[in-house]
N, C-alpha and C positions, 0 to 999 in steps of 0.2 A: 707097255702102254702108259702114257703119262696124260692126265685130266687136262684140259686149259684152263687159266685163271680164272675166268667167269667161274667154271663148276666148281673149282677150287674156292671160289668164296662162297656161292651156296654150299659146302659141304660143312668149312669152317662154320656156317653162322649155326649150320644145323646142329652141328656136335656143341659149340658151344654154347646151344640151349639145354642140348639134351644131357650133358652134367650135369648141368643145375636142375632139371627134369627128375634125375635120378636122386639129388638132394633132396625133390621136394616129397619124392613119393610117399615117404615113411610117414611124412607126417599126419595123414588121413588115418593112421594105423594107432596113433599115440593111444588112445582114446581105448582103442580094442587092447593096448599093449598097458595101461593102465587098468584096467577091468580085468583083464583075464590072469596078467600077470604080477600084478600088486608090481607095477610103479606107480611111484607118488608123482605130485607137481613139482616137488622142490629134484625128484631123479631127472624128469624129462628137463627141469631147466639144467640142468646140468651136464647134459648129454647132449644136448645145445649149443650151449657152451666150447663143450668140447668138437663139437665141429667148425663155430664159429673161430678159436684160437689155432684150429690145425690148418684151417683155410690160411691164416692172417701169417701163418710161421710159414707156411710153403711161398707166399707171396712173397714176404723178406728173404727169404734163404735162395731160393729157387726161382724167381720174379725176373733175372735179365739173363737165366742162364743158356734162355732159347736163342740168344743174339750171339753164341758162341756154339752151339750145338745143333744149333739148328731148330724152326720151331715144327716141325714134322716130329721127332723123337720125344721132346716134350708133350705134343697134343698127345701121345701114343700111350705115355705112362699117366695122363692123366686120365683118359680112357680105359686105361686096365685096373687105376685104379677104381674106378667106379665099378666096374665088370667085379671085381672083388667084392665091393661094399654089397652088391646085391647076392653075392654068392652067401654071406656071412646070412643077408636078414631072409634067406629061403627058410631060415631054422632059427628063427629068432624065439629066444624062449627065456632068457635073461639080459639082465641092465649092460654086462658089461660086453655081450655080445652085440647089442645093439649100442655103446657108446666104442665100439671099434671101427664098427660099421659106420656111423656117424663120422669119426676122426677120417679113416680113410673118403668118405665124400666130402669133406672139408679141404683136404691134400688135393685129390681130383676135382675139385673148385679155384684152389688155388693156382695151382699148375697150370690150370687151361685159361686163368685170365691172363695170365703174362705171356702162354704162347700162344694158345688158339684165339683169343681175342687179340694178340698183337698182329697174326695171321690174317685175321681177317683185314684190317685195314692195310696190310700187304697188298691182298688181292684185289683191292676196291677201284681199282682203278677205273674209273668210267661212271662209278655210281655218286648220286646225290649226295652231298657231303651229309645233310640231315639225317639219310638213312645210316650211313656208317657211324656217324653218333649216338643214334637210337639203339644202334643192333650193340655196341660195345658198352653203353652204359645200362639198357636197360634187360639183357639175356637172362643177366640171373635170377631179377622179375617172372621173367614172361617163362624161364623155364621154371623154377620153384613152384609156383603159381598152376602153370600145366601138370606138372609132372602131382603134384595134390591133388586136384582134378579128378584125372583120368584114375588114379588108386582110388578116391573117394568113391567113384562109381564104379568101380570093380570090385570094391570091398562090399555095397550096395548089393548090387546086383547077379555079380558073377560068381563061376563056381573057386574054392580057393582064394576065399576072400584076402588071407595073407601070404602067398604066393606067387599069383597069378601076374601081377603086377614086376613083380620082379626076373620072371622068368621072361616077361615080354622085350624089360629092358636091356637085358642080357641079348636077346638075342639082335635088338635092332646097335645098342653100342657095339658089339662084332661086327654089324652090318658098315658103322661110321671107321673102324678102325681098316678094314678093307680098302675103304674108299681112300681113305686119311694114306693107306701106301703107295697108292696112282697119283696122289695128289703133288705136283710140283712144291718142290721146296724153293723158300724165298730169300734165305739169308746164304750167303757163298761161305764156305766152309775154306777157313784159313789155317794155314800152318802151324802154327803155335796154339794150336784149342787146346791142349790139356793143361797149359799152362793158365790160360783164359779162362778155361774152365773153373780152376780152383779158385780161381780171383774172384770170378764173377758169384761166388756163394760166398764171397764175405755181406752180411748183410749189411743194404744200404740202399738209399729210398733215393728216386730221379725229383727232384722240384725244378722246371725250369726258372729259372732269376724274373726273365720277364712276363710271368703270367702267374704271378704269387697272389694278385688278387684272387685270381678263376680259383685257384686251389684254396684259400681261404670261406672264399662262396664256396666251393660246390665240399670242403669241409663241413658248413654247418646246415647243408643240404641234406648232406647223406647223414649227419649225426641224428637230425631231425627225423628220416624216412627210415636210415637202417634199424636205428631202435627201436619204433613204433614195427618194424618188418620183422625184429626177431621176438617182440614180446608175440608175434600174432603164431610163428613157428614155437616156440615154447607150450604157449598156453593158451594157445588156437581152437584145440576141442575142450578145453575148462573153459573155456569162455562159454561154447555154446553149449554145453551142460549143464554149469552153473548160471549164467547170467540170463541166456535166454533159453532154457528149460529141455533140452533137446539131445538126447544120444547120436543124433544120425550121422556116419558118417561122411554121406556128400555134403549133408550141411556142414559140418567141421571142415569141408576142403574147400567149400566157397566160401565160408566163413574166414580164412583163414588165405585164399587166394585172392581176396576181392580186394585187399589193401595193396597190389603189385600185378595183377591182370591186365591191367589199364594203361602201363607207364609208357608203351609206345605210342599210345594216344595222344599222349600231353608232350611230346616230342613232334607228333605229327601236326596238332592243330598250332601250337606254336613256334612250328619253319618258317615264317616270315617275320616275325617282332625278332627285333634287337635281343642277346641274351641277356641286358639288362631287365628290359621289360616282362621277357619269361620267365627270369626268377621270380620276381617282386609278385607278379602272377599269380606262378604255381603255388610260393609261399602263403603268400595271402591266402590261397585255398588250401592248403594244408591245415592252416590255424581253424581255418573255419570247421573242415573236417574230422579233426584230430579232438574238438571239443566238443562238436555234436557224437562222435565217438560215446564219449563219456555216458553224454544225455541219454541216449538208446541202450547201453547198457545197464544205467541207472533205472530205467524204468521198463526191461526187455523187450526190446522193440526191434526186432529181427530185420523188419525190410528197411528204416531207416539205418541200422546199422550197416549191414549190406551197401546200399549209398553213401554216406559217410566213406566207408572204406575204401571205395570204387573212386571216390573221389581224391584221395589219398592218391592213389594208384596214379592220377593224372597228373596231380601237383610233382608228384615224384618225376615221373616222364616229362614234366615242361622244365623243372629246374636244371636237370642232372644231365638232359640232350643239350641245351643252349652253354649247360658251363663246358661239355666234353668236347662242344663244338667247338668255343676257344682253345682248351686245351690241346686238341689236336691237330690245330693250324702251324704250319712248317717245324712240325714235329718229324724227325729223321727215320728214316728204317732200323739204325741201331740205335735210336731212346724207346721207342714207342713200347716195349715190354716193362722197359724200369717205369715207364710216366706210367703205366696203367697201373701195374703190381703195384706204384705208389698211389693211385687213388683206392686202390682195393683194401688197402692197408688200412687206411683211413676210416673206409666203409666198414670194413669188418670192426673197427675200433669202436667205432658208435654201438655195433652189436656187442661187442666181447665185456666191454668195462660196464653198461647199465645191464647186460646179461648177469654177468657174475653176483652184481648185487640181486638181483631181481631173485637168481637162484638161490642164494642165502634168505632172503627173505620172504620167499614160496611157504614157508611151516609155519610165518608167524602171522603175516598178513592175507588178507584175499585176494583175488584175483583181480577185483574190480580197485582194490587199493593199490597193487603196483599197479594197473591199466595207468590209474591217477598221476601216478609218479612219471611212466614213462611221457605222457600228455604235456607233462609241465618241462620234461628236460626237451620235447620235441617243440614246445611253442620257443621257450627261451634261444635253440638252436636256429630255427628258423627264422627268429628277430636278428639275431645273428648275421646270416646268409643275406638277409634282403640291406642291411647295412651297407654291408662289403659288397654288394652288389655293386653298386653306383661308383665306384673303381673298376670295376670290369674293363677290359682294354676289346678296342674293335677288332674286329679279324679281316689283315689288309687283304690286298692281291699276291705278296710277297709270301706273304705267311701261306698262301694255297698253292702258288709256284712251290715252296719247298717241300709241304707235304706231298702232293705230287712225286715230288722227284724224289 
């Protein structure tokens, strides 16, 4: 029995949320894994870290290897790897079990943006170009985001508060790896693949020549939102222990989701403006956001922070849909895994390089002092982004004939 492409792309968009779903779970946990098990601030930035760098190494190494293997075998290992990561934090009791567990969801993050995200716009045939930009830039959002969530209030409320969560996604990732084998493969399997194969993991990143502005933009886009997204995963429940007074675990997962909840939003209200105009937009509320940030934790102020963040979460979705939009106008069946693993690259860059500082300086500074830090390298990032905008090139009729085809 073989799926049709229709199901074939709801299947892809679903798994490729629910990776990042299973990224995001732990983090609701940090807080109880802090308290119960003596980790510090400066361990969990580092463990962070370490999934932020293992994501970014799968995407270079492993990022176009689906265009020679096919991306059905890929979405499969990046699946199991995840199915792993939750087996490890059923008995999560030490740092270094839980910073393997992290690495391996960092690998199953990577993996699945170059095949299960190149998969999807495979599929998309017949769908709103908007939506297929929304769903490839903004997954890892809306799943990291969910996947805190739904653990914040299991951890809340249900029995096996650090369990129960994991044994859930265990069994619905089985459920996607199922489906993922009925699922029609899209790339034609050639003769010479072991040969290709080995080629294809020399690392090496896809830029197309003519759309060097959009990668420029949506560089100091994602520098601007990945940073501010992995200071929120780091020290998402120190924030609302310390800053605004509060153990609770769902408040740490909306605390902590509400800066990346949103990003389909600001993808959805601005499908009609030029993606010149949605940058310059979203950006502009970033800045606004990213500094009232500060103010509400300066003075703990829970429900404007909450907004503030929310707000975030828009700007992100208005910039990073209108630049993916460019980018992926008559982009081929065999680029579309290297252009993504090259924008992911990117992305995870903004998180990995002010992560590592952030984690070196967890024992000496407070929380609300790198907030500081990361606020300034996200405005300057952002003045960045809205510059290079105004170079942004149109997206003709030619360019949608070729992705098309």
């Amino acid at each position: 029995m073989r799926l049709a492409t229709g199901s074939a792309f709801v299947i892809a968009a679903t798994a490729f949320i629910l990776v990042f779903a299973t990224a995001g779970a732990p983090i609701s946990l940090f807080n109880s894994y802090r308290l119960d098990d003596g980790l510090s601030n400066a361990d969990l930035g580092l463990v962070s870290l370490g999934y932020f760098f293992s994501a970014a190494t799968a995407l270079i190494v492993f990022g176009r290897l689906s265009n020679v293997v096919g991306r059905k075998p890929m979405a499969l290992t990046a699946l199991l790897c995840a199915v792993a990561s939750c087996c490890l934090l059923l008995n999560m009791q030490h740092i270094l079990v839980l910073f393997a567990a992290r690495v391996l969801q960092g690998f199953a993050c990577g993996i699945a943006t170059g095949s299960i995200g190149a998969y999807v716009v495979d599929t998309s045939r017949g769908r709103p170009a908007w939506l297929v930009a929304a769903i490839t830039s903004t997954s890892p959002m809306i799943g990291i985001s969910s996947g805190a969530i739904v653990s914040g209030a299991l951890v809340t409320w249900a029995p096996m508060p650090r369990m129960l969560i994991f044994i859930l996604l265990i069994a619905i990732l089985s459920i996607c790896l199922l489906l993922f084998l009925f699922s029609p493969e899209s790339i034609k399997a050639r003769a010479d693949v072991h040969a290709r194969a080995l080629a294809s993991l020399r690392p090496r990143l896809y830029f197309p020549a003519e759309r060097k502005w959009a990668f420029l933009t949506l560089a100091g886009v994602v520098v601007a939102t990945w940073s501010l997204g992995a200071f929120y995963q780091a020290f998402g429940p120190s924030i609302v222990a310390e800053q605004l007074g509060t153990n609770s675990p769902i408040l740490a997962a909306l605390a902590f989701s509400s800066v990346m909840i949103l990003t389909p939003m600001g993808g959805y209200l601005t499908s009609g403006l030029t993606p010149r105009r949605a940058v310059l937009l979203g950006m502009l509320l970033y800045i606004g956001a990213a500094l009232m940030i500060l103010v509400s934790l300066d003075n703990g102020w829970l429900p404007a922070f909450l907004c503030a963040s929310l707000l975030v979460g828009i700007a992100q979705g208005a910039a990073t849909t209108a630049c993916f939009n460019v980018l992926l106008a008559g982009v081929t069946v065999e680029q579309r895994a290297g252009l993504l693993s090259s924008v992911f690259v990117i992305s995870y860059a903004g998180a990995v390089v002010p992560g590592l500082v952030a984690s070196l300086a967890a024992s000496s500074f407070s929380v609300f002092q790198i907030c500081v830090g990361y606020v300034v390298l996200g405005v300057a990032a952002a003045i960045a982004a809205m510059l290079t905008s105004f170079r942004l090139e149109p997206i003709t009729a030619c360019d949608r004939a070729a992705e098309v085809a």
